[in-house]
N, C-alpha and C positions, 0 to 999 in steps of 0.2 A: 571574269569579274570577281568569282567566289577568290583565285587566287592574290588581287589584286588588292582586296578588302585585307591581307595578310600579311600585306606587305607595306613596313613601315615607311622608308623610302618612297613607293607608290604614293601612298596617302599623303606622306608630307610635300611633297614635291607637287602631285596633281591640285592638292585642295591650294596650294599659292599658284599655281595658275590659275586653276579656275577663279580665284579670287580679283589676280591680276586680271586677266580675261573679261571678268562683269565687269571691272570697275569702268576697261577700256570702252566695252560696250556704252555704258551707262553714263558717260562721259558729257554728253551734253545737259542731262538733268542734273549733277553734282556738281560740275564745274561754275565755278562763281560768274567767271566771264568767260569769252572765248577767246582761241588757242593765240588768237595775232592782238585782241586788244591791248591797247596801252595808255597809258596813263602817266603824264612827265612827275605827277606829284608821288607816282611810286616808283620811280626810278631807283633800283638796285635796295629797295625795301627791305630790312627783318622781316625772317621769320617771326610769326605772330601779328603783322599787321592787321588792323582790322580790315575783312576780305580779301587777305592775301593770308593763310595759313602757312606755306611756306619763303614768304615773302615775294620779292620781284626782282625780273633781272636788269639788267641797262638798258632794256629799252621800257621798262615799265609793266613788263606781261609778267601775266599770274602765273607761280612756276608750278603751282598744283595744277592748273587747267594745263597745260601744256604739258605735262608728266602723263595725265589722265589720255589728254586726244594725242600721245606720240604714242601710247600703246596700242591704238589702233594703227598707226599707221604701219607699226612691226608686225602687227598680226600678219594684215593682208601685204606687209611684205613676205614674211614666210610661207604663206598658204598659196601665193602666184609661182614663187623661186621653188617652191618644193614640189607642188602639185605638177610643174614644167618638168622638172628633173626626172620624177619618178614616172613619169608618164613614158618618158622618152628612156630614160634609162633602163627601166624595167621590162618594156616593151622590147628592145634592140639585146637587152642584155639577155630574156629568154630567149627569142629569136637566135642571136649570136651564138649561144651555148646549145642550144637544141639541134640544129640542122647542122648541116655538112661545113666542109673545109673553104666551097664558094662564099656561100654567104656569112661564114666568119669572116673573110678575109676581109670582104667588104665593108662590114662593118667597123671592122677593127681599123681600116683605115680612114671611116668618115670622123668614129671619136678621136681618136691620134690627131685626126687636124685640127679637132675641136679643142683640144689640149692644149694646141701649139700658139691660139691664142691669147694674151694676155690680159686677164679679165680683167682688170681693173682701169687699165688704161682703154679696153675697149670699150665701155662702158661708160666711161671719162669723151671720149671720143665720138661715140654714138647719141650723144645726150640730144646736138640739136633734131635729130631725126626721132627722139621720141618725145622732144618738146619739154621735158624733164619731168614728168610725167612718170613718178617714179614705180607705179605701178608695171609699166612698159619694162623700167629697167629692171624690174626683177625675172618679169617673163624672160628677158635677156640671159641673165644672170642662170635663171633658172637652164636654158642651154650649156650655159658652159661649165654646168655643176653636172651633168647628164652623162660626164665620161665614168665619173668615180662610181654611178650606180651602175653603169654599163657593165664595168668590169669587176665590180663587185658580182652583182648578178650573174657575170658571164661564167666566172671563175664555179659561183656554187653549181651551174646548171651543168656544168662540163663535169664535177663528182658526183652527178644525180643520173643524168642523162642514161647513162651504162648501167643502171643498176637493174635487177630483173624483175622486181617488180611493175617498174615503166615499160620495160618491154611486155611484161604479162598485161598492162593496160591496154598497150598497142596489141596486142592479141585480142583480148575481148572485144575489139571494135570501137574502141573509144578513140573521137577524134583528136586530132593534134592538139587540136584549142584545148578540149577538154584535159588532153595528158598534163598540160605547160600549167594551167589555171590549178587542177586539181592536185595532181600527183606532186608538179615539180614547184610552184610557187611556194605550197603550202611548207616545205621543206626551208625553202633560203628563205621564208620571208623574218626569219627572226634578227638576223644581218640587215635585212633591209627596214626591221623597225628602226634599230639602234641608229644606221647610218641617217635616217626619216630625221633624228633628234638632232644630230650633230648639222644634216642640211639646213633646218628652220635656224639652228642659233648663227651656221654663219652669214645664211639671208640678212636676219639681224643685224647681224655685226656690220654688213657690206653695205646698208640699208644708211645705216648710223654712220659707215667712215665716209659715205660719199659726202651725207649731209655734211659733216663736219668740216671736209673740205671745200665746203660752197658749191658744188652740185646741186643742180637741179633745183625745186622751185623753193623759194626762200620762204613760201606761203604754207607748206606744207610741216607742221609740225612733228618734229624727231627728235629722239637721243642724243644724237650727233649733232643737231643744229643745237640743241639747249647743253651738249657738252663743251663746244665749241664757242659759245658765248662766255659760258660760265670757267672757262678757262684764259678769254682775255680780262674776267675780272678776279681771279684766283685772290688776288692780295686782298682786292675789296670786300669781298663774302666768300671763303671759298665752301660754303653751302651749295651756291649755286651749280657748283662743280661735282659736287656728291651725292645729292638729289638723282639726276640721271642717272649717271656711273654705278653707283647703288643697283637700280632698278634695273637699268640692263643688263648687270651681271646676275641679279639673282632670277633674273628671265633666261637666260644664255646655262644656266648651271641648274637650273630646274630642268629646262626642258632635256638635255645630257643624264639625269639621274632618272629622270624619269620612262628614257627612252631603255635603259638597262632592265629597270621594274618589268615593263610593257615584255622586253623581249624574254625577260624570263617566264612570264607569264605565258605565252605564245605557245614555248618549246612545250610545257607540260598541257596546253589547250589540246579534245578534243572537238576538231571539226564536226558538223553534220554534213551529211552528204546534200549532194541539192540535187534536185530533179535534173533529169535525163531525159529528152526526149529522141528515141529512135528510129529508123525504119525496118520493118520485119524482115525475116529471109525470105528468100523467095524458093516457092515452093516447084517444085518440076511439075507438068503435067501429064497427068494419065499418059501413059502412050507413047513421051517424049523420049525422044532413042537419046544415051545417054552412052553406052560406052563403057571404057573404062571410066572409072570415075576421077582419077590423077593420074595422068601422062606425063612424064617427065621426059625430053628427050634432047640428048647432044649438050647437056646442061654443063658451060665453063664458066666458074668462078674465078677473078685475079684479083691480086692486091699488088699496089704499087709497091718497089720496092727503095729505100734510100738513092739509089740514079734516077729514078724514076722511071724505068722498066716497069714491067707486068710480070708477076711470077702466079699462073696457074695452080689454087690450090682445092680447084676440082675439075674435072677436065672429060665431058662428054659421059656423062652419068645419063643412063636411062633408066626408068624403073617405072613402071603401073600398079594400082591400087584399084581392084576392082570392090564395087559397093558392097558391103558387108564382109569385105575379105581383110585377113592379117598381114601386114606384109614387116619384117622384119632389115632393120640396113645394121649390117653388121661387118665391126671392123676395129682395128684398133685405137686409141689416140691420136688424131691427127691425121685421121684418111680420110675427113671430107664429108663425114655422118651428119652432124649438125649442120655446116656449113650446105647443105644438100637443104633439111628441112626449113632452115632456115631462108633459103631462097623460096620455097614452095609459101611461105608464112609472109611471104616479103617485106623480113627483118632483118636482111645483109644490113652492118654498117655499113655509112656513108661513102668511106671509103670502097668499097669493094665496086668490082666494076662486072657484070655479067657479061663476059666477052661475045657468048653464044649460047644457043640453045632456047626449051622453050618449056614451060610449064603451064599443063592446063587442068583446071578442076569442070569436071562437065565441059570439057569442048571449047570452055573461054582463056583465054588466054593471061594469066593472072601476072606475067614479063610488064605487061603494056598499061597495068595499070597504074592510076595516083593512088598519094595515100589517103583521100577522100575515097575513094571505089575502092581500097582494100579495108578502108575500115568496114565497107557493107559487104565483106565477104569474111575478113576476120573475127570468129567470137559466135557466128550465125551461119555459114557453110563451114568455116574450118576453126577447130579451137586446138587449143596447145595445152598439153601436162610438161611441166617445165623436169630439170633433175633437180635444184636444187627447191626444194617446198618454203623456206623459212624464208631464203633469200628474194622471193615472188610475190610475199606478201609487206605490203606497206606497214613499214612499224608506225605509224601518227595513228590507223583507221585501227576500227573493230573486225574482227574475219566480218561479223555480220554485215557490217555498211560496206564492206568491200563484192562480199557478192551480190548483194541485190542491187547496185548501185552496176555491177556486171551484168545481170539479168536483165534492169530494166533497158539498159543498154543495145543489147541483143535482140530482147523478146517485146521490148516498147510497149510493159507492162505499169502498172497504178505501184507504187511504193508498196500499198499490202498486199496483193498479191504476189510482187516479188518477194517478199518476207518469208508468207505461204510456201511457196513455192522454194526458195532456198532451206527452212528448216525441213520440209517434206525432202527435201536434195539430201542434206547432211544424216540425216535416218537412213535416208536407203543408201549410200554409200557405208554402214555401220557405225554411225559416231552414236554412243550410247544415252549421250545427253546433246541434243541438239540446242536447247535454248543455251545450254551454259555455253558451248562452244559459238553462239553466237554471237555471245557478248563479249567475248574472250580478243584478248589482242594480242598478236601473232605468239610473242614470247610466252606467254602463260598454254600452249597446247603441244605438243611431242611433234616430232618430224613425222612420222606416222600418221598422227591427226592430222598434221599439216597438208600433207599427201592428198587425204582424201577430200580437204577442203578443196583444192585445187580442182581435184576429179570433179567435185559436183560444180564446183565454177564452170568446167569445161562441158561437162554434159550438162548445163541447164538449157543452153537453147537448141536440143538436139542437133547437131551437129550432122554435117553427110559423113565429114572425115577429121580423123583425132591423131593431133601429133604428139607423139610421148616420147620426149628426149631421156632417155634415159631414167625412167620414175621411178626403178629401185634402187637406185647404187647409192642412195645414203641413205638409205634403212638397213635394218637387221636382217637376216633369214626370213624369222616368222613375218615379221609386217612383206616383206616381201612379196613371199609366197599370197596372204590376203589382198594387197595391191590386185597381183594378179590375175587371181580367183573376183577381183569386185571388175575389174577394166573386161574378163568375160562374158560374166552376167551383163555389164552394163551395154556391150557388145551385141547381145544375144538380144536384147529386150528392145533397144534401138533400131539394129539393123546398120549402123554406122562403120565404115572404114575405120581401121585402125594404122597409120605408119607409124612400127615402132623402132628408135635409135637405142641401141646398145651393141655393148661389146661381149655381151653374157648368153654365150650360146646355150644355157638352163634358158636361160629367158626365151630363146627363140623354140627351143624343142617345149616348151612348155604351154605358147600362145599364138605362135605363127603358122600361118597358112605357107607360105612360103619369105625365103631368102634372098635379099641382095647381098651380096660380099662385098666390099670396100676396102682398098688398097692405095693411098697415095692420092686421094681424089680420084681413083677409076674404078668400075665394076670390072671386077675380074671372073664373078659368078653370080647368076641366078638362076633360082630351080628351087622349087618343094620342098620345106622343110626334112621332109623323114629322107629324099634323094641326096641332099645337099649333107645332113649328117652322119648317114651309113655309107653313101659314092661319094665323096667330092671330087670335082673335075679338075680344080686347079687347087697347087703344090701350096701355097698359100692359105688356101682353105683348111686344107690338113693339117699345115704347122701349129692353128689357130687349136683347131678339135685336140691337137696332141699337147697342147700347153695348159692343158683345164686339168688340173687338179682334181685329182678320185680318189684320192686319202691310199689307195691299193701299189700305187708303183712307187721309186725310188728313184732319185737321180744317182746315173750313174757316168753322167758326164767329169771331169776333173773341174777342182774350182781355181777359178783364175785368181795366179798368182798376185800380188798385191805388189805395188811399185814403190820405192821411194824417189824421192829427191833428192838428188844430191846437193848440199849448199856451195857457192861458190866460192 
């Protein structure tokens, strides 16, 4: 509002609606007569008659009463046609953009048929079945306006959906509803004010061209019936013609300027978070034999490829994580590292297909679950440190509303208490000013800061097991090395599993208990850290240790010759 008071266009445009808008309302106390009375003695009357201020038309009706009660009848044609649209469009457009390639498809071919019909003529056609009852036809109407926001909507949620902070959402346990409502509306909805403006005025417009073409009920006062009138007497008064026309152009191009205002005002709005309510983790009991704590076994990954084939790109991966233990996957680009945690995290895209295999945290099978039952196990048995920190954090929220809004989520705490509890998180992970970093929004804190935000996101609702994709490879050395140093203490004090992904064998000889090796999507090696980098067993493993830079040797391979092209 504060920016909206600043904005000239807003003010000018909102206060002639809102002026328009009372008048509509208040229409039956102003208006001299009502909207159908007539009178032969004022048949096609000046302007100025007494009781007729803008005179009358050929049938004798007041054309101020009827200016007044056809602005009502625009309203609720726009608030039926657009509330319909945006219900349905909004609704199918997240849906359609958020989930897989099924239920796009689906969708995409119910609006496509919805397109294919001809609104106006349907409409024209449908009349006796809603009795002309023009309320009906905008619900109508409102239908077959519901493709443009469909795929409006669809188009932004499909550049949102992939971004890593929606997936860090999906980590914390937050449900889909919650992701689509909070995370992803809050982003398109400034497209979907603007297009809001443009649906109401062509409601209007559709409202008015029906009337004018003798549609529907001749009792019901409009634009288009008093255009329509005032146009088979053009020569006689053409007042009567300008009266409406006037009015519902500068309703049609207010509410268009206005809807610009509104969206500019949106992009710079911050949201408040709204309550969350959760259910706890579940706690193991005394006693209860537990195992390894993550089993992973005979785990195949595929992606469909352009024929439509399966191409394998992990393929029978085992690994274990016992409770309080480090375990390390390591490998280069493209051997299946991520693509591995990310099955344990059950954040495969849509596409991807688990051909085989099994993963289980405590003995439950985590393959078999929905994303309702992985959200009561994501964020509260398992959380996630992402690699990239900046790209994880929502640029609309403050770091602060993003983690307590995480917290309460997880730990199904009171708003202050997760407040509590997150600035006591950001101190013990080292951030030197906790309240300033709370109020801080992503861009105004270092990748470093950013880091540790995440870390205390992730260990706030203590965790059994902590996935860290790679957390130092976009930091410096020193922030590194402190990463490090804070993910062991927070280790030590916990008692929590750690699965950590990288390719940075310092990283592994520095924090892991032991080794998986990763080659192509297959383990090729595991075994103990200090075994695994003073023996390795496989030829691969060694290539790996002897490609790490020690500042001490020299390449003394030759360098490859350099090619040209020859032009034709």
């Amino acid at each position: 509002m504060r920016r909206l008071r600043k904005d000239p266009q807003a003010l000018i445009t909102g206060a002639l609606l809102l002026v328009i808008v009372v008048l509509g309302a208040l229409a039956p106390l102003l208006a001299g007569h009502g909207p159908n009375d007539s009178s032969l003695d004022a048949v096609n009357a000046a302007g100025g008659t007494p009781g007729y201020p803008l005179g009358a038309d050929g049938s004798g009706r007041d054309i101020a009463a009827r200016l007044l009660f056809s602005i009502r009848t625009s309203a609720v044609s726009a608030i039926v046609a657009t509330t319909v649209a945006l219900v349905v469009g909004v609704t199918f457009g997240l849906v359609g953009g958020y989930f897989g390639r099924r239920i796009r498809g689906l969708t995409e071919w119910v609006f496509s048929l919805i397109m294919t019909f001809p609104g106006i003529l349907l409409l024209v056609v449908l009349m006796p079945v809603t009795g002309g009852d023009y309320r009906v036809t905008m619900a109508i109407f409102g239908v077959l306006l519901s493709p443009a926001i469909y795929r409006l909507v669809r188009n932004l949620v499909l550049g949102v959906r992939n971004e890593l902070y929606v997936d860090a959402a999906r980590v914390s346990g937050l449900p889909v509803r919650r992701i689509l409502l909070r995370h992803v509306l809050v982003v398109v909805r400034g497209p979907i004010v603007i297009a809001t403006a443009f649906l109401m005025g062509s409601a209007i417009g559709v409202q008015s061209g029906l009337a004018f073409l003798g549609v529907g009920s001749n009792t019901v006062p409009s634009f288009g019936a008093m255009i329509s009138e005032g146009f088979r007497n053009l020569y006689v008064d053409p007042w009567q013609f300008a009266w409406p026309a006037f009015l519902l152009g500068i309703i049609t191009a207010s509410l268009v300027l206005l809807g610009n205002a509104l969206r500019d005002a949106l992009e710079g709005a911050r949201p408040k978070p709204v309550k969350v309510a959760a259910p706890a983790r579940r706690v193991p009991e005394a006693g209860e034999p537990t195992g390894d704590l993550l089993a992973v076994h005979d785990l195949a990954i595929a992606y469909p490829t352009p024929s439509g084939e399966l191409r394998e790109v992990v393929n029978g991966v085992s690994l274990t994580v016992a409770a309080g233990e480090t375990v390390g996957v390591a490998g280069e680009s493209g051997s299946g590292k991520t693509q591995t945690a990310f099955a344990v995290l059950g954040l495969l895209p849509a596409e991807a297909v688990v051909t085989r295999g099994s993963v289980r945290l405590n003995g439950r099978e985590l393959l078999e679950l929905g994303e309702r039952e992985l959200c009561s196990v994501r964020g509260r048995s398992i959380a996630y440190v992402p690699q990239e920190p900046m790209a994880n954090l929502d640029p609309s929220f403050t770091v602060g509303a993003q983690l307590v809004e995480g917290v309460r989520a997880s730990c199904g705490v009171a708003r202050r208490e997760a407040k509590e509890r997150v600035l006591a998180l950001l101190a013990r992970v080292g951030i030197q000013d906790p309240e300033r970093t709370f109020r801080s929004y992503p861009h105004q804190i270092s990748g470093g800061m950013a880091q540790r935000v995440l870390i205390a996101g992730a260990v706030a609702s203590e965790p059994e097991l902590l996935i860290a994709d790679e957390p130092t490879t976009a930091l410096d050395v020193t922030v590194q090395a402190e990463i490090l140093d804070l993910l062991r203490d927070l280790q030590r004090e916990s008692g929590m599993a750690v699965l950590l992904v990288t390719h940075n064998f310092g990283v592994v000889a520095d924090i892991c208990d032991r080794v998986v090796v990763m080659r192509r999507g297959e383990v090729v090696e595991t075994d103990t850290t200090p075994t695994v980098l003073h023996e390795p067993a496989h030829p691969y493993t060694r290539t790996l240790l002897e490609s790490i830079l020690d500042g001490s040797a020299l390449r003394t391979d030759p360098p490859i010759a350099a090619t040209t092209r020859r032009e034709p």
